[in-house]
Backbone as JSON, one array per atom type, in Angstrom:
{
  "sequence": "XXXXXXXXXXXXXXXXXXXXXXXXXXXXXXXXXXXXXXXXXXXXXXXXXXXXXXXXXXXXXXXXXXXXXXXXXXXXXXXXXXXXXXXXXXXXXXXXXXXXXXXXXXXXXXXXXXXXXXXXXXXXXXXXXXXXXXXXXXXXXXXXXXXXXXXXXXXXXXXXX",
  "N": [[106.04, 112.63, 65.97], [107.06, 110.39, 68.57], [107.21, 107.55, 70.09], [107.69, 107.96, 73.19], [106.4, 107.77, 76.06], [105.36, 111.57, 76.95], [106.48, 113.69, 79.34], [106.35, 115.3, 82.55], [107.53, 117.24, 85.14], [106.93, 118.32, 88.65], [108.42, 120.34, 91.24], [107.89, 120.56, 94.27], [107.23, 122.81, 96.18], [106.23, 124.17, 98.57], [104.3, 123.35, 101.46], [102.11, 123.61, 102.22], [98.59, 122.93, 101.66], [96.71, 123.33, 100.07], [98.46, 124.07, 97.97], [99.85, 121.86, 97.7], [97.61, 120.43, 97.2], [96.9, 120.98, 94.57], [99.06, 120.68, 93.77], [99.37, 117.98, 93.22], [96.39, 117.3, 92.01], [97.01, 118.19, 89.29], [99.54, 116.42, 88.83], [97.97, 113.75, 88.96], [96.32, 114.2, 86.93], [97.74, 114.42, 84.88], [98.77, 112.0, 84.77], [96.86, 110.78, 84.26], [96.43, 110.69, 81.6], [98.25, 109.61, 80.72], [100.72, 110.57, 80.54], [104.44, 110.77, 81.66], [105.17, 110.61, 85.32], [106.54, 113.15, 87.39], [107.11, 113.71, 90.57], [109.04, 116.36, 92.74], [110.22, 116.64, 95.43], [110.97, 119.52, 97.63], [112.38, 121.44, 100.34], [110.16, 123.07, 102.17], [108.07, 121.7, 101.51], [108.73, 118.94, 101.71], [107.34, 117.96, 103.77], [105.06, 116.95, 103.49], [105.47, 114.59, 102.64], [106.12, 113.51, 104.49], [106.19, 111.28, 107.6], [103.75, 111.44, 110.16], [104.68, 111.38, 113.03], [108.27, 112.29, 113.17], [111.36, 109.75, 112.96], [113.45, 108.84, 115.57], [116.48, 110.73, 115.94], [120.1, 111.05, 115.28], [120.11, 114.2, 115.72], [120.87, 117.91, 115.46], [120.6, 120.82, 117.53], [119.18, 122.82, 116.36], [117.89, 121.71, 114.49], [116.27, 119.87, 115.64], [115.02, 121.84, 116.9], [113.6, 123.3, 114.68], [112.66, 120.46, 113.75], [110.11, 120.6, 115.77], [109.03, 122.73, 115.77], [107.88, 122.36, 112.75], [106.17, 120.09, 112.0], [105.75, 117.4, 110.32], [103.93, 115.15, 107.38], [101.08, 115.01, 105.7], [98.34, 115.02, 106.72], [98.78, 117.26, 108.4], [99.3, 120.04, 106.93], [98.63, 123.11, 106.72], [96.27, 125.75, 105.34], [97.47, 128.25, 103.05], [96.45, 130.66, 102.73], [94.03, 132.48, 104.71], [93.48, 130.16, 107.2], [92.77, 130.57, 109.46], [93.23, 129.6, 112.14], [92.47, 126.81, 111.63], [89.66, 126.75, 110.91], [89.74, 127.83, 108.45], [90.65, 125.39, 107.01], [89.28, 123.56, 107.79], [86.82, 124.31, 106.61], [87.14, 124.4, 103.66], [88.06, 121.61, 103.29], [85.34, 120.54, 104.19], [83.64, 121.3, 102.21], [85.51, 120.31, 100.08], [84.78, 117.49, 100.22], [81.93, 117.52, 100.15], [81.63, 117.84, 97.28], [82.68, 115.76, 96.55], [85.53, 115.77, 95.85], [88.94, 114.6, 96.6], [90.87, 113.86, 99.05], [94.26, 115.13, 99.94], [95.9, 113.46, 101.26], [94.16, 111.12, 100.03], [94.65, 111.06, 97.55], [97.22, 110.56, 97.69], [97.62, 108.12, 97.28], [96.26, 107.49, 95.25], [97.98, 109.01, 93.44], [100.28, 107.12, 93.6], [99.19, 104.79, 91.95], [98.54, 105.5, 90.07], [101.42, 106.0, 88.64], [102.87, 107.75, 89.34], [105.92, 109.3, 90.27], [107.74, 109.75, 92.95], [110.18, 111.89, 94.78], [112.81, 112.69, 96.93], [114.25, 115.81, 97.62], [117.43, 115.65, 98.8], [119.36, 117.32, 99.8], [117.48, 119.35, 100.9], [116.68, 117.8, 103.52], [118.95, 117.17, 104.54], [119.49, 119.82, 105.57], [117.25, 120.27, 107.29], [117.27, 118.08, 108.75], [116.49, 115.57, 108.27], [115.82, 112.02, 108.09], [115.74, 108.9, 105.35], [114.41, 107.53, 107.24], [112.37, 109.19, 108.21], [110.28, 109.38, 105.78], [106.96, 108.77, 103.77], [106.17, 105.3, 103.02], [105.6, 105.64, 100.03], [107.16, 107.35, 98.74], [110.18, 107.3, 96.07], [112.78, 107.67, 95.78], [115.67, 108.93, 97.05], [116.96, 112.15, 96.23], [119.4, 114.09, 94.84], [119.15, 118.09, 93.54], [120.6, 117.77, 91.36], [119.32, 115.47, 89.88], [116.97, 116.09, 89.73], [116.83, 118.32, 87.66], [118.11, 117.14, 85.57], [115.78, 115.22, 84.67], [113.91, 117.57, 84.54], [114.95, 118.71, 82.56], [114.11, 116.9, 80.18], [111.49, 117.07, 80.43], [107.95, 117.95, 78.65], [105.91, 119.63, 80.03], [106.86, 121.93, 83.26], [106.74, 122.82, 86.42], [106.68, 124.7, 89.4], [105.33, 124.63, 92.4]],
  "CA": [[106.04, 112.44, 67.41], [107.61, 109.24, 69.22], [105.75, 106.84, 70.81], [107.39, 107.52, 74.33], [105.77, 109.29, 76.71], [105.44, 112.73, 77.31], [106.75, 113.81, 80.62], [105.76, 116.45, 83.42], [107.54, 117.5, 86.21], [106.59, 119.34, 89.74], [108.47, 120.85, 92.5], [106.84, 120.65, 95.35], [108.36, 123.53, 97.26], [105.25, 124.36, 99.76], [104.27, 122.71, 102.45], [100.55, 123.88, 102.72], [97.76, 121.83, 101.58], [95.96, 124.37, 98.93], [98.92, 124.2, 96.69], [99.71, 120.3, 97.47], [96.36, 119.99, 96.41], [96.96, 121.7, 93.31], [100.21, 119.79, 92.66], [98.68, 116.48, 92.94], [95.9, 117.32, 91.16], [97.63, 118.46, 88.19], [99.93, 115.43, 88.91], [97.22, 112.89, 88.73], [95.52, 114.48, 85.46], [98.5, 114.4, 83.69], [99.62, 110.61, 84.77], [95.64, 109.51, 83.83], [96.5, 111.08, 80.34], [99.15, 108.59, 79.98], [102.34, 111.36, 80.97], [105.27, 109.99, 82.96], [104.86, 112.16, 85.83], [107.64, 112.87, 88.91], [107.24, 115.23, 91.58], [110.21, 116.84, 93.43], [109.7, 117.74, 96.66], [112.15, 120.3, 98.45], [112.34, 122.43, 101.55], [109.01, 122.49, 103.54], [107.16, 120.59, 100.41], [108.98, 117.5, 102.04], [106.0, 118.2, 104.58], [103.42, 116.66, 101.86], [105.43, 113.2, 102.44], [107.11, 112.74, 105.79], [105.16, 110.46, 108.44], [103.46, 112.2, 111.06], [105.94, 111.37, 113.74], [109.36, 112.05, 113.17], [111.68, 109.21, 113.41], [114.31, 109.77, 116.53], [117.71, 110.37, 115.23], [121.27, 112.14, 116.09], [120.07, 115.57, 114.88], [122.02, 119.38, 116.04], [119.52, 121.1, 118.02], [118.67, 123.62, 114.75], [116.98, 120.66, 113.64], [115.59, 119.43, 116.35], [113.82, 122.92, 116.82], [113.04, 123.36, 112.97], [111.41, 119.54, 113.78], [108.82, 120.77, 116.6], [108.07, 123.59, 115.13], [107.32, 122.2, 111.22], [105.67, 118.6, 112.35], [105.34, 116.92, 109.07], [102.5, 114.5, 107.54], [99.71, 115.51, 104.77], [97.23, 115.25, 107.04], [99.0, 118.65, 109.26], [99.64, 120.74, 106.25], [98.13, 124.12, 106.59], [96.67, 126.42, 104.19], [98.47, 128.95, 102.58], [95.71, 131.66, 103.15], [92.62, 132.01, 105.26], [94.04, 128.52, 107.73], [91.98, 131.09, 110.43], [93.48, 128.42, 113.14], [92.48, 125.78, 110.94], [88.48, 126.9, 110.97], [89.52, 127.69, 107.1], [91.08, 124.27, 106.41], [87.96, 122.4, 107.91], [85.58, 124.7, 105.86], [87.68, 123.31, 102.44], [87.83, 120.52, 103.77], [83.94, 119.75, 104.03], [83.81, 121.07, 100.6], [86.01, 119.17, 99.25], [84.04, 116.24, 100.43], [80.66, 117.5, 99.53], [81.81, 118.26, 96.12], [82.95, 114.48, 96.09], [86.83, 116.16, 95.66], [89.49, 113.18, 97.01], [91.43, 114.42, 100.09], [95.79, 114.81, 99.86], [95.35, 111.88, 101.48], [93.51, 109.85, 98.93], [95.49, 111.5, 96.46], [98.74, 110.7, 97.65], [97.94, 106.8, 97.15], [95.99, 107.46, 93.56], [99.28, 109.19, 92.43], [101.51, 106.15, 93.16], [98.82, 103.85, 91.51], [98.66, 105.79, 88.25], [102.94, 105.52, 88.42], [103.64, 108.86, 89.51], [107.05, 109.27, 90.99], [107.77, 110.4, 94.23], [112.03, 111.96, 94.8], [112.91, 113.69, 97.79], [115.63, 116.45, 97.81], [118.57, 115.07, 100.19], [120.02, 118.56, 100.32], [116.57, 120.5, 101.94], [116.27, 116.58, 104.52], [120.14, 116.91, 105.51], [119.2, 121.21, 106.0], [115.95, 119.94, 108.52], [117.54, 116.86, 109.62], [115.62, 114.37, 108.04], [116.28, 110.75, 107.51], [114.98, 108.48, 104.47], [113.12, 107.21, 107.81], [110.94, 109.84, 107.98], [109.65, 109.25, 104.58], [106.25, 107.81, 104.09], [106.84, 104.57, 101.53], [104.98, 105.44, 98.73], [108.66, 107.74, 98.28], [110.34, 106.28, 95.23], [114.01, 107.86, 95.55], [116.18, 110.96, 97.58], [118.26, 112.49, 95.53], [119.76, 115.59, 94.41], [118.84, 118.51, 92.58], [121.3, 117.45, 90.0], [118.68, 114.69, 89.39], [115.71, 116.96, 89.12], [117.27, 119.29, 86.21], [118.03, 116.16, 84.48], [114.38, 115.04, 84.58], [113.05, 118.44, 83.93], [115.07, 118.81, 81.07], [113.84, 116.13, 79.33], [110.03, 116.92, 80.45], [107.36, 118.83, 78.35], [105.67, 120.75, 81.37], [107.93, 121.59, 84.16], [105.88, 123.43, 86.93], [106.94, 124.79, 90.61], [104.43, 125.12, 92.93]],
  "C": [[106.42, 111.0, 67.73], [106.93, 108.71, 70.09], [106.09, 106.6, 72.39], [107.27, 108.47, 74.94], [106.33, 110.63, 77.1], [105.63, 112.85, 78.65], [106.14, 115.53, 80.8], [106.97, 116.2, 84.98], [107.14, 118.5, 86.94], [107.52, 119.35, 90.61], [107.87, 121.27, 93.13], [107.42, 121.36, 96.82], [107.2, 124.03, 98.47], [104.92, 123.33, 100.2], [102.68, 123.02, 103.16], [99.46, 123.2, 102.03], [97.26, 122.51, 100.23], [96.7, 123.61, 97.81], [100.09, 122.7, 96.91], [98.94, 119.95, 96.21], [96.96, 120.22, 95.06], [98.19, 120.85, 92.74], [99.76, 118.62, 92.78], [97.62, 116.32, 92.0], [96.36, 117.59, 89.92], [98.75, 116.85, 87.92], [98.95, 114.19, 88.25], [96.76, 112.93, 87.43], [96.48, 114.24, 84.81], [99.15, 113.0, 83.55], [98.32, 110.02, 84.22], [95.64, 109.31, 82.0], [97.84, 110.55, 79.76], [100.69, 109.51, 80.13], [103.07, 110.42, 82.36], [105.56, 111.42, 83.61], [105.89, 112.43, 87.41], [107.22, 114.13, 89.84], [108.4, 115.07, 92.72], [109.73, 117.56, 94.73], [111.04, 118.34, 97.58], [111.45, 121.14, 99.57], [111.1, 122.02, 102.04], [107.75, 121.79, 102.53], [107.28, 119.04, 101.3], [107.88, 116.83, 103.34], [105.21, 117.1, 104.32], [104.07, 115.02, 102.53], [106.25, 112.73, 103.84], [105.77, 112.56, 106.58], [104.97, 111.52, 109.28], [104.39, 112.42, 112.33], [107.29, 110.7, 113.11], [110.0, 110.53, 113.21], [113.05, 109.75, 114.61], [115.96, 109.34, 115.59], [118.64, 111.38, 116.1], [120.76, 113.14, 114.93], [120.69, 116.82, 116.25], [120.15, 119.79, 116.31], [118.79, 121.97, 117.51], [117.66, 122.78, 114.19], [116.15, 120.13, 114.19], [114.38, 120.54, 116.06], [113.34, 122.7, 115.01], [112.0, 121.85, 112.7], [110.18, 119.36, 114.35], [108.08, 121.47, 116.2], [107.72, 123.5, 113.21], [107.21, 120.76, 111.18], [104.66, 118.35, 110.2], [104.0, 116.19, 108.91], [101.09, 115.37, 106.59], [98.41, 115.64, 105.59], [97.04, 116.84, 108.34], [99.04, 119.94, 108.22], [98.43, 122.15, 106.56], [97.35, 124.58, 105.45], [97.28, 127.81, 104.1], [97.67, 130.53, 102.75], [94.26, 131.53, 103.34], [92.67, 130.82, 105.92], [92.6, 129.3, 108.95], [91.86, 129.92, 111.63], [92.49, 127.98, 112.52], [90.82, 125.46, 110.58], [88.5, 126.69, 108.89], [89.9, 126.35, 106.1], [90.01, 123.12, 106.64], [86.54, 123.0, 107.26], [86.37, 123.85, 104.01], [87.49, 122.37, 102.29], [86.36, 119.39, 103.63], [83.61, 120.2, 102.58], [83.9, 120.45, 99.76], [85.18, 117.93, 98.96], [82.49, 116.54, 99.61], [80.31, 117.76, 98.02], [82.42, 116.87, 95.49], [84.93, 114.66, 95.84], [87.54, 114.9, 96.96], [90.36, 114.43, 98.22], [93.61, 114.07, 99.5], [95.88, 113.55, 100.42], [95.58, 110.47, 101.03], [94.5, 109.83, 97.79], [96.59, 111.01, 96.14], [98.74, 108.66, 97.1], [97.47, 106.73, 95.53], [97.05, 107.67, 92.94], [99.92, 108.0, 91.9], [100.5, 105.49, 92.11], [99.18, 104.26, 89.93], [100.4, 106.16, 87.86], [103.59, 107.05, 88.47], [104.94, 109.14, 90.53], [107.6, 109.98, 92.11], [109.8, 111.19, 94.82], [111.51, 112.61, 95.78], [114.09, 114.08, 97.91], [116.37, 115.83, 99.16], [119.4, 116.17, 100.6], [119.1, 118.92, 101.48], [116.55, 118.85, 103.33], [117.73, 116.8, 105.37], [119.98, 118.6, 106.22], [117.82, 120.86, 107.52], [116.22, 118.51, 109.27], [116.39, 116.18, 109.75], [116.29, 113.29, 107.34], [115.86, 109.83, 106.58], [113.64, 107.64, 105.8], [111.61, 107.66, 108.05], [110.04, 109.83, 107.52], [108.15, 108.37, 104.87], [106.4, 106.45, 102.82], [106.39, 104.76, 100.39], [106.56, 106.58, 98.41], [109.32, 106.75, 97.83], [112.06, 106.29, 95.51], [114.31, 109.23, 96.56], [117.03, 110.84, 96.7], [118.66, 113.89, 95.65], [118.92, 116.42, 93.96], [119.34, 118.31, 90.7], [120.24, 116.2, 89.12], [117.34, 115.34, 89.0], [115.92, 117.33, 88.09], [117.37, 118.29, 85.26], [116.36, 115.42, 84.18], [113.69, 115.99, 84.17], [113.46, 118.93, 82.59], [114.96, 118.32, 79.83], [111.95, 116.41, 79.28], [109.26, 118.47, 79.4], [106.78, 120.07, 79.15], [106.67, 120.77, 82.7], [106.81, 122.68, 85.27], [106.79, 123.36, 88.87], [105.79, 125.38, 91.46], [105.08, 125.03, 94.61]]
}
């Protein structure tokens, strides 16, 4: 075995909080265990990392709509089942907490610390008319998919959530 690290990647193709959670957590465990760790975020994943308000830009009015109705920001994310207008995301929620569990949130700043890498597809951002402004900064890079495949083909776990 070679002494350089083991890699992990995630696509981060949802946009609901549950299975955030779940990719960050898995994220985090595998960057504390010394893996170089990237997550890809596409289509309504890009959710997980765009600021709460938009920035204003020349966007086609497809995009505009597709921006009112899918208001970005980790702290809007839904869940993915049982949201029960959002009664089921504030029962998790206190859970989480009373179980001492870190919030997407908290999470999203532990990732960067432990050097987990942040890309955002520039295909699904130019499809929703999003600008690298949107982004919140802990985003490391936009790129392609052509840059994902090359990253996942070098990584031991590759995981789409």
């Amino acid at each position: 075995m070679s002494d350089e690290a083991e890699k992990a990647t995630i696509v981060v193709f949802s946009g609901e909080l549950d299975r955030a959670l779940a990719a960050f957590n898995i994220a985090t465990t595998a960057a504390s265990m010394g893996m170089e760790v990237t997550l890809f975020f596409t289509f309504w994943g890009l959710n997980v990392i765009t600021r709460e308000k938009a920035a204003e830009g020349d966007r086609k009015a497809l995009q505009k709509m597709m921006g009112l109705m899918n208001r970005g920001g980790a702290r809007r994310l839904k869940l993915s089942r049982l949201n029960m207008l959002g009664g089921g995301k504030a029962a998790m929620k206190k859970l989480m907490k009373e179980y001492r569990m870190p919030s997407l949130e908290e999470m999203i700043p532990m990732a960067k610390e432990l050097g987990v890498r942040f890309l955002a597809c520039t295909t699904s951002m130019a499809l929703m008319g999003l600008s690298e402004d949107d982004f919140i900064p802990e985003v490391d890079d936009f790129v392609g998919a052509a840059t994902y495949v090359e990253k996942a083909s070098g990584s031991r776990i590759n995981l789409f959530i």
